[in-house]
PLY file of the C-alpha trace (Angstrom):
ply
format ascii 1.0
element vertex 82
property float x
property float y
property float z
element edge 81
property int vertex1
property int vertex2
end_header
120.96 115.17 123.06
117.35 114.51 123.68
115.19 112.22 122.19
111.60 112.13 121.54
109.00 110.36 119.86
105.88 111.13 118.06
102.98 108.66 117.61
100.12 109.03 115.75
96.85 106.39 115.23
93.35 106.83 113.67
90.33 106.88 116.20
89.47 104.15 114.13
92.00 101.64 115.58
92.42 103.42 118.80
89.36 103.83 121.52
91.53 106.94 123.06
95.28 108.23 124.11
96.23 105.24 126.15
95.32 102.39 123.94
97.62 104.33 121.35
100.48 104.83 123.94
99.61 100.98 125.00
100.06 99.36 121.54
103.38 101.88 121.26
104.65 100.19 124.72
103.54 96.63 123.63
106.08 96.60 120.51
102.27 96.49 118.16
101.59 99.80 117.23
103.39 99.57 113.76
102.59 96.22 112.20
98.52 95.72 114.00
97.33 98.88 113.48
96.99 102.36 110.89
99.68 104.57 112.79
103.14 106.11 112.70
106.20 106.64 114.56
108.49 109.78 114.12
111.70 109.88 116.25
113.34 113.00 117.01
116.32 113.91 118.48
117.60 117.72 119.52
120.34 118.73 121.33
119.92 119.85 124.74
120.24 123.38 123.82
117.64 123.91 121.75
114.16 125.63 122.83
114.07 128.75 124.48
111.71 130.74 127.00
109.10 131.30 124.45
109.41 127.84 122.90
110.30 125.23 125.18
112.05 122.13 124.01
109.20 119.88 124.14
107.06 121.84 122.30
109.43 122.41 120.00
109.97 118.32 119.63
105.88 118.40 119.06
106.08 120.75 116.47
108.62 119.10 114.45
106.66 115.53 115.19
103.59 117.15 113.74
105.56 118.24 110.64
106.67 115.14 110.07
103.44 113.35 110.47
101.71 116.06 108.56
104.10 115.96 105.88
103.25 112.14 105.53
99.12 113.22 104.68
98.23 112.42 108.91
95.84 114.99 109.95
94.52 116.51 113.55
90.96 115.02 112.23
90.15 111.56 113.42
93.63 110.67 115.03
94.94 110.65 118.50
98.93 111.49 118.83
101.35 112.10 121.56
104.99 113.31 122.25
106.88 110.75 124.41
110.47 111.27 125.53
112.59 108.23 124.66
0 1
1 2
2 3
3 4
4 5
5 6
6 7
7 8
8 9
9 10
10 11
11 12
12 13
13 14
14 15
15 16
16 17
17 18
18 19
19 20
20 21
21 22
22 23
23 24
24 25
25 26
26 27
27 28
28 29
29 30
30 31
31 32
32 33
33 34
34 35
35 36
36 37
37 38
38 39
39 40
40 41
41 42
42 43
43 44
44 45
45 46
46 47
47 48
48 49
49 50
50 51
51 52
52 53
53 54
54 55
55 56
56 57
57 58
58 59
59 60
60 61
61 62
62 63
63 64
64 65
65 66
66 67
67 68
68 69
69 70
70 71
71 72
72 73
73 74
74 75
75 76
76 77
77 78
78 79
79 80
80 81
């Protein structure tokens, strides 16, 4: 089994990719600042050629974030493995 996570902040909070990452890393990103957390966890087997697993696991953390009213627009987000 694999496990990811997907993070998403506003540019608001965030001056780029690293401070997001950073408050993720610090334990802060939840309860200082606008942003989610999605986990996800797939089994080893999924992905293929076309679709690798990771960007498969980006995919679904987009759904999920997307799903929740986040947008591309005025957020930075990442994929980290877990």
């Amino acid at each position: 089994m694999r496990h990811f996570v997907y993070i998403i902040g506003t540019t608001d909070d965030f001056g780029d990719l690293e401070d997001l990452k950073n408050a993720y890393f610090d334990g802060v990103l939840l309860k200082d600042y606008n942003a989610s957390v999605y986990h996800i966890k797939l089994p080893d087997t999924a992905g293929t050629d076309v679709l690798p697993i990771v960007q498969l696991a980006t995919l679904i953390g987009r759904g999920m974030a997307f799903g929740d009213d986040w947008c591309m627009d005025g957020t930075f987000s990442d994929l980290l493995e877990a």
